[in-house]
N, C-alpha and C positions, 0 to 999 in steps of 0.2 A: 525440613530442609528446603532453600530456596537457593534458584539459580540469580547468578548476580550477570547484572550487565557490567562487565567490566571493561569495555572499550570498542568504539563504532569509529567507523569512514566511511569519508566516498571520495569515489572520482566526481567534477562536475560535469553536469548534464551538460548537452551537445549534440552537433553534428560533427563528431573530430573524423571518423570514416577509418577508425582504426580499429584492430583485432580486440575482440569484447576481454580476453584475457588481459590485458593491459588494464583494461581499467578497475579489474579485479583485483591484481596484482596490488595495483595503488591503493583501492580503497581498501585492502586485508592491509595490507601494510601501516598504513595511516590507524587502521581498529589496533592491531596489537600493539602501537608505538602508544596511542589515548590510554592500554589497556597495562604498559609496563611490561608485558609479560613477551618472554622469546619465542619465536616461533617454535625450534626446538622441546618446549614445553609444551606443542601442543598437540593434543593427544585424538581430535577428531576433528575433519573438516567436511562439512557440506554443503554443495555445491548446488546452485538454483540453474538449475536445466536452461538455455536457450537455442530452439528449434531454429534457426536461422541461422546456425554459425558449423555445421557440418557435425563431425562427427566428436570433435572438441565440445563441442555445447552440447550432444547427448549425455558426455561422461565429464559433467563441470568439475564434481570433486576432485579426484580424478585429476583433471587440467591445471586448474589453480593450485592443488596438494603439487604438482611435475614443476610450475614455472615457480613457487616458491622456494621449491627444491624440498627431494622428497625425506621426507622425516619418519617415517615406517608408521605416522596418523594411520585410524582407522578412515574410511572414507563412505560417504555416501552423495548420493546427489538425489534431487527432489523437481519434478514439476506435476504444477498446477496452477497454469496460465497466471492468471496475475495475483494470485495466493499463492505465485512459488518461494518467495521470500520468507512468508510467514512459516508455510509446514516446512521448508527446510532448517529454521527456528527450531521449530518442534521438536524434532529431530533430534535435532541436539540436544534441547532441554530433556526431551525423556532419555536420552544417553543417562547424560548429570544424574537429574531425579534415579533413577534406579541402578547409581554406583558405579555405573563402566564407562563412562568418563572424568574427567577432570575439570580442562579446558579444552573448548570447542570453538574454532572458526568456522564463521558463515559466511557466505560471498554469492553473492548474483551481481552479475554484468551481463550487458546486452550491446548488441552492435544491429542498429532496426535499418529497413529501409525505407523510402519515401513513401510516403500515401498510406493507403489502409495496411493494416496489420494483417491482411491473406490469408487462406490456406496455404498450404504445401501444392505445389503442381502434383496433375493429373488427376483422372478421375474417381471417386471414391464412394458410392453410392452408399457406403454404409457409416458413411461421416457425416454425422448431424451437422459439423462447423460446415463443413462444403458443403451442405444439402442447403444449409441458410443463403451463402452465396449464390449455386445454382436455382434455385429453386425460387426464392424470394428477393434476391439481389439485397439482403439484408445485410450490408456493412454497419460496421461499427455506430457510427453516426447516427444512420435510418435506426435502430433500435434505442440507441440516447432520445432522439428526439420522442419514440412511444411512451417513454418515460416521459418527458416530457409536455407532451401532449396529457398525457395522465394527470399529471398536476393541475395544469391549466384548467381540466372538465372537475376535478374534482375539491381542487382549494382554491379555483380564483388567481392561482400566480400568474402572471405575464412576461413578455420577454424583457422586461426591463427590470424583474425580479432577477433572470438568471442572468441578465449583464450585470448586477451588483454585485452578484457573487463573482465573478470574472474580474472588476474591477476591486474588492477587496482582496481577492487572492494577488492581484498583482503588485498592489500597495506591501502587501505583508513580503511577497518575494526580492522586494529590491533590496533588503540588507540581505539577503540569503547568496555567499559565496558561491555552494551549488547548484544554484537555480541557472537555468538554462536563457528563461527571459526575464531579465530584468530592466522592464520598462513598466510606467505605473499605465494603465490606459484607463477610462470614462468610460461608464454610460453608453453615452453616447457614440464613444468608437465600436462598442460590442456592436450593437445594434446599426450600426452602418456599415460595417463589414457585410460581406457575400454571404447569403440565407447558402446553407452547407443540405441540410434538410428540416423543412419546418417542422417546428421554430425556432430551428437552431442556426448560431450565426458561425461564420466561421474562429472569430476568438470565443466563443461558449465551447469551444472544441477540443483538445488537447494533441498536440502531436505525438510525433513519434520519435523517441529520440535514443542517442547512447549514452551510457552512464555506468555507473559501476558504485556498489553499496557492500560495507560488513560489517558483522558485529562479532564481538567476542565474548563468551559467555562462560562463566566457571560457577564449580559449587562453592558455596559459601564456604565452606572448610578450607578450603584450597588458597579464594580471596583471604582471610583471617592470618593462613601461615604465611602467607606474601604481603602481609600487610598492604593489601590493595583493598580502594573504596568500593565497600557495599550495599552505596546507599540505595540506586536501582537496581531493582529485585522483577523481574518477571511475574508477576502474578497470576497471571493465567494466558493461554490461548487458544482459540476456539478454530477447531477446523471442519466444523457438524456440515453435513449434505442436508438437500431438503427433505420434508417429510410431507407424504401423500397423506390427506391433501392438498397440494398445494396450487393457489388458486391465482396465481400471476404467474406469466409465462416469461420466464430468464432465455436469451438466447443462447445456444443455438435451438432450444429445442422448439417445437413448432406447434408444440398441443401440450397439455395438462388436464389432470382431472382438475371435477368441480368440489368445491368443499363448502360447508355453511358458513355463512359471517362467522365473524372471530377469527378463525384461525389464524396463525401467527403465520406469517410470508417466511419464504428461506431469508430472506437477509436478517429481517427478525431475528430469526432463533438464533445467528449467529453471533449478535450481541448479547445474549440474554445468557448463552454458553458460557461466554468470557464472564460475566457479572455472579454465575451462580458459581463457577471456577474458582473466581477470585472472593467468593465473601462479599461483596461489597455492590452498590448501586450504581445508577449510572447517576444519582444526585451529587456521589462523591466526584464526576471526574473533573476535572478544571481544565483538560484540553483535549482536543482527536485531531488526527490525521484522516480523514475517508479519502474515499476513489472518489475524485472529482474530476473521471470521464470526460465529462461534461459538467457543464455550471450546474443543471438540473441535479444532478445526481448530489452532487453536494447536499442538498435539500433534504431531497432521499433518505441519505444517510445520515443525518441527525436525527429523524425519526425513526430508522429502523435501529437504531441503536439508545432510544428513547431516551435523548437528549433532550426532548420536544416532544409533544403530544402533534398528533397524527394532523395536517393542515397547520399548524404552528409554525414552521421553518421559516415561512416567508416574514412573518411577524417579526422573530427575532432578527434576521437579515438586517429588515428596513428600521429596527433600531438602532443597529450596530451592536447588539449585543453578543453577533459571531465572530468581532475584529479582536483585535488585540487590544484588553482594556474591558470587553465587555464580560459579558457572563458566561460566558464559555466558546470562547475562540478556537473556530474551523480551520487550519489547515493555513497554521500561523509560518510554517514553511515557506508558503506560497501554496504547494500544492501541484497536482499534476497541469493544471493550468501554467505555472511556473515552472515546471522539468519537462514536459512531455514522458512518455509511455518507453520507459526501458524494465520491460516483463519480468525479469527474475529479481531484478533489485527494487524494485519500486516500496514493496512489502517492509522491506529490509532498510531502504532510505526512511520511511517511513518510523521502524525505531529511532535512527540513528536522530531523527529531530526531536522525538519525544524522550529521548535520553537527553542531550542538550537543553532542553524544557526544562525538563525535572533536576539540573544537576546546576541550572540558571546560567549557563554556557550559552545560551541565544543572543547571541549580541546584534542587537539592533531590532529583535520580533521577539521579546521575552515576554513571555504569559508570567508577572510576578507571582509568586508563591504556590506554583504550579505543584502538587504531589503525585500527583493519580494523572494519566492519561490513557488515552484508549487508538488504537488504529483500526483500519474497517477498509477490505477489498474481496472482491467477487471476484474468483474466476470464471470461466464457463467450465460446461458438461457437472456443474454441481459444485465447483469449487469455492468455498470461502473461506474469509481469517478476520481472525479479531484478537488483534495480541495489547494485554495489559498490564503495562507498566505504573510501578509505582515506588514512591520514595519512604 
């Protein structure tokens, strides 16, 4: 038995400055209208947590289930920083998978504020996120660029590596309806822009922004009697924590053990989840969506999800073989470079284009004959997702 995607939305990315429930509302609405099915019929919904919007973003299911208007759905809500899209996915699909549910809506929306993505105020000595803040003024950015900097000492990339990636994402984002910026920019505007933290410029950077993302998901049994399309199928999704040893430091944390060469990094292992889940390779996939953070991260994550051997990312970049057209196109969306950072939908936005991909609905950034695709984001305190789709 496989769970079907049978219908995604979204609100578009932005600065609109209105209640994150709204733009949930829109993008669950817009999933189950793609999805044919009435809300009425559906039988579990959950909800992608966001910390930012009071006591409504604690209990998202919950909120979204009230403003649809409530239908006696089972309900849950999910977070995990910016893998709340994905495990609240999960969620659902293990509902389906083991019979107690049917049909299931998922929904993350975000409403961010300017600048860094913060703590919570006050003090918390026992909060790794705020001990990164207090302790090492380690914002978002200052740890993109470690990653960064890491590249540099160890493959040779330069900043005019990570402005290509900035400048292909935004190429890919100007047909993208939901995309927040759609202007193409060069090279050379990455790279002229204000150094944010070296080597990072300020467009190698992504903001922060509101947005709203859903998917709808049934068992196949279910799609079959409603004669609805079954052609994407969830294949697998990976929500694995790291495993000691582990010898790269993710923030917030501030230390780790040492491990011997080889061992597989946490982002590693959480592509290799999704691939041994699903059966299949990462040779099969013909598209991904990763957390491109930052331009650098991008890179990142074609190798930790061994799309590319280890220092390779830059090689394929500077062929073009990550656009649309080449040999397996990054983040043919646009990308977070293209949305900015709306936390519980990102995960979630993230199917919603690899469904589009897969079903050849991408009009104007269609990856032709796309079957198989893959997504890839870190949360902090150990959080990650790797959800794959295929047709």
């Amino acid at each position: 038995m496989s769970v079907v995607v049978a219908g995604v939305g979204m609100h578009p990315w932005g600065k609109w400055g209105r209640h994150f429930v709204e733009y949930g509302v829109v993008a669950a609405r817009a999933a189950l209208k793609d999805a044919g099915i009435a809300w009425q019929d559906v039988d579990l919904i959950v909800g992608g947590e966001t910390v930012r919007n009071g006591y409504a973003g604690y209990v998202a299911g919950a909120t979204f289930a009230q403003a649809l208007g409530w239908n006696g759905a089972r309900v849950a809500t999910s977070y995990a920083a910016c893998a709340t899209g994905a495990q609240a996915l999960d969620i659902a699909r293990a509902r389906i998978l083991a019979g107690l549910s049917e049909v299931a809506l998922v929904v993350g929306a975000d409403t961010t504020p300017k600048g860094f993505l913060a703590p919570n105020a006050g003090e918390r000595w026992d909060d790794p996120d705020w001990l990164r803040f207090r302790l090492l003024g380690m914002t978002n950015p200052a740890y993109f660029a470690l990653y960064a900097r890491r590249r540099m000492d160890l493959y040779g990339a330069t900043s005019e590596d990570f402005a290509a990636v900035k400048a292909k994402n935004s190429k890919h984002g100007l047909a993208n309806p939901n995309a927040r910026y759609r202007k193409e920019v060069s090279v050379a505007d990455v790279v002229a822009s204000a150094v944010v933290c070296d080597p990072l410029h300020l467009l190698d950077i992504c903001a922060t922004s509101d947005g709203g993302a859903a998917v709808v998901v049934c068992s196949q049994e279910y799609a079959a009697r409603h004669a609805l399309s079954s052609d994407v199928t969830v294949a697998a999704i990976a929500t694995v924590t790291p495993t000691f040893p582990h010898t790269v430091i993710d923030m917030p944390w501030l230390s780790t053990d040492a491990g011997p060469p080889g061992e597989s990094t946490f982002k590693e292992s959480i592509g290799r989840a999704a691939y041994d889940e699903a059966g299949i390779g990462p040779e099969d996939v013909d598209v991904a969506e990763v957390y491109d953070l930052s331009t650098a991260l991008e890179l990142d994550w074609m190798e930790d999800l061994a799309l590319c051997r280890p220092g390779e990312a830059e090689h394929l970049l500077r062929a073009g073989e990550t656009t649309i057209g080449g040999r397996i196109p990054i983040n043919p969306s646009g990308g977070l470079a293209c949305f900015g950072e709306a936390v519980p939908a990102q995960a979630l936005a993230q199917v919603c284009e690899l469904t589009w991909q897969l079903r050849g609905q991408a009009e104007g950034r269609q990856v032709e004959g796309a079957r198989v695709g893959i997504t890839a984001n870190q949360g902090l305190f150990g959080h990650g997702s790797a959800v794959l789709l295929s047709r």
